[in-house]
Structures are given as C-alpha cells and as structure tokens.
N, C-alpha and C positions, 0 to 999 in steps of 0.2 A: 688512392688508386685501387688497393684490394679491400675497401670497406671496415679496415680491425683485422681482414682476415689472414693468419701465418699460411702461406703456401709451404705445402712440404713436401718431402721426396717423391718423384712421380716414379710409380715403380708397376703400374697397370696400367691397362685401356680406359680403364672404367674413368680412374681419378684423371685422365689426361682428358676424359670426353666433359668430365665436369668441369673443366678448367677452361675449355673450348666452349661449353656453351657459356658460360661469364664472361667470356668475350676478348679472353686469352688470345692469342694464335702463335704459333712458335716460327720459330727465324733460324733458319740452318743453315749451311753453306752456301747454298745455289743463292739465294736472298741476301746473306749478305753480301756477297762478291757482286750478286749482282739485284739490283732492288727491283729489275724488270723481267726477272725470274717467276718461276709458276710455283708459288709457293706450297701449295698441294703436294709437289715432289719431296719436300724438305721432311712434310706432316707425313706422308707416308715412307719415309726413309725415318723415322724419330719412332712410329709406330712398330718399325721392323725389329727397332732394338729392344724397345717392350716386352716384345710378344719372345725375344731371347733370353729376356730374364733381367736386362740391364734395369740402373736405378741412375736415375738425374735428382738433383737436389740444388733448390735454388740459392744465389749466394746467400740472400736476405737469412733463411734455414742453419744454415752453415754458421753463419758469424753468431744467430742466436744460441748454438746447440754449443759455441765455446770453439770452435773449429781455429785452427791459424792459418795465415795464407803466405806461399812463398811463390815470389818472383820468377819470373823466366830467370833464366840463366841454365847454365851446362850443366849441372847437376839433374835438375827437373827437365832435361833433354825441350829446353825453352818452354817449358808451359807452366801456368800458374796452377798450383797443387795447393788442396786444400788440404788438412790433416790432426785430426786427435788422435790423444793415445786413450787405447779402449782398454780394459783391463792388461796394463804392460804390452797392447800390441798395436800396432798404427793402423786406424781407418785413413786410409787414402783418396783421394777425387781429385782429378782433374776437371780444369776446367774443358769444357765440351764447344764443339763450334755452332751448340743452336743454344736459344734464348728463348723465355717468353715475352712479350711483347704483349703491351696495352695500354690503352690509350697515349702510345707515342714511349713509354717507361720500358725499355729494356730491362729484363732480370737475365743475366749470365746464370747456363746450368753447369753443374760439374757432373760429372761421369765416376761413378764408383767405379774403384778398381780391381 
C-alpha cells in the first residue's frame, strides 16, 4: 500500500501535502461519523493543528519506534494511549479521531501530548 515506504510523524504542511499528493487523504471526525461528510472540512481542521505546532504519528511509526499501547479504560480517561519512556521520562500520544486513508487501508494517527 505505501510502496516499502515508513510514514512518519506528520508535524508540517509540507510532509502532509507530500502524503496528499501519493494519494493519502485524511479521515477526521465529520467523515467518520458521517461518510457523507465534506471531507475538505476534516483536511482543513487537521491543517489548523499543524500550523499550531501539533505532531500526528501513525500507528505503523509508533509500534516500529518501540512504542506500547494501552487500552481505553478510566485511567487513559477511555482512550488508547501510546507511550515510551524517553530518557526516564514518558513520550505520550493519543490516539487522534482522524486517519489516513488509502486505497481503502486506514492508518489510525495519534496526537502527541
């Protein structure tokens, strides 16, 4: 699906418009809730966290880099939290409510904290 190639943390415009033109598109809330959604909205509300400094990192990324992943439940306030420890201190990600999406293969992103 991605040719050999590791996708990794999308953290600019730049690396999100290369991923778009390969033929990416991302999947956010409005899309998934509802698949007759304007997906445009999703890409420019994904854009806005960008341009704020946020980083997404796909799972594929995450499980390579050694990452572990913990279950909804009350602790992680229901969401699946990814997590290493970086020199004695925890990088944390949640998982995010957009994806990318290609040819039909969803990749779930998580949301650095």
């Amino acid at each position: 699906m991605n040719d050999g190639k590791t996708l990794g943390p999308i953290k600019s415009l730049d690396y999100l418009e290369e991923l778009l033109n390969e033929g990416y598109d991302i999947r956010g809330p409005r899309t998934s809730k509802d698949p007759g959604a304007d997906p445009k909205r999703d890409l420019v509300s994904f854009k806005a966290f960008l341009k704020r400094g946020k980083e997404f990192a796909p799972q594929d990324w995450l499980s390579g880099m050694g990452y572990q992943f913990v279950g909804p439940n009350t602790f992680t306030n229901h969401r699946i939290i990814a997590y290493k420890i970086i020199d004695d201190f925890p990088d944390e990600r949640f998982k995010s409510s957009y994806s990318l999406v290609k040819e039909g293969v969803e990749i779930p992103l998580f949301l650095k904290v």
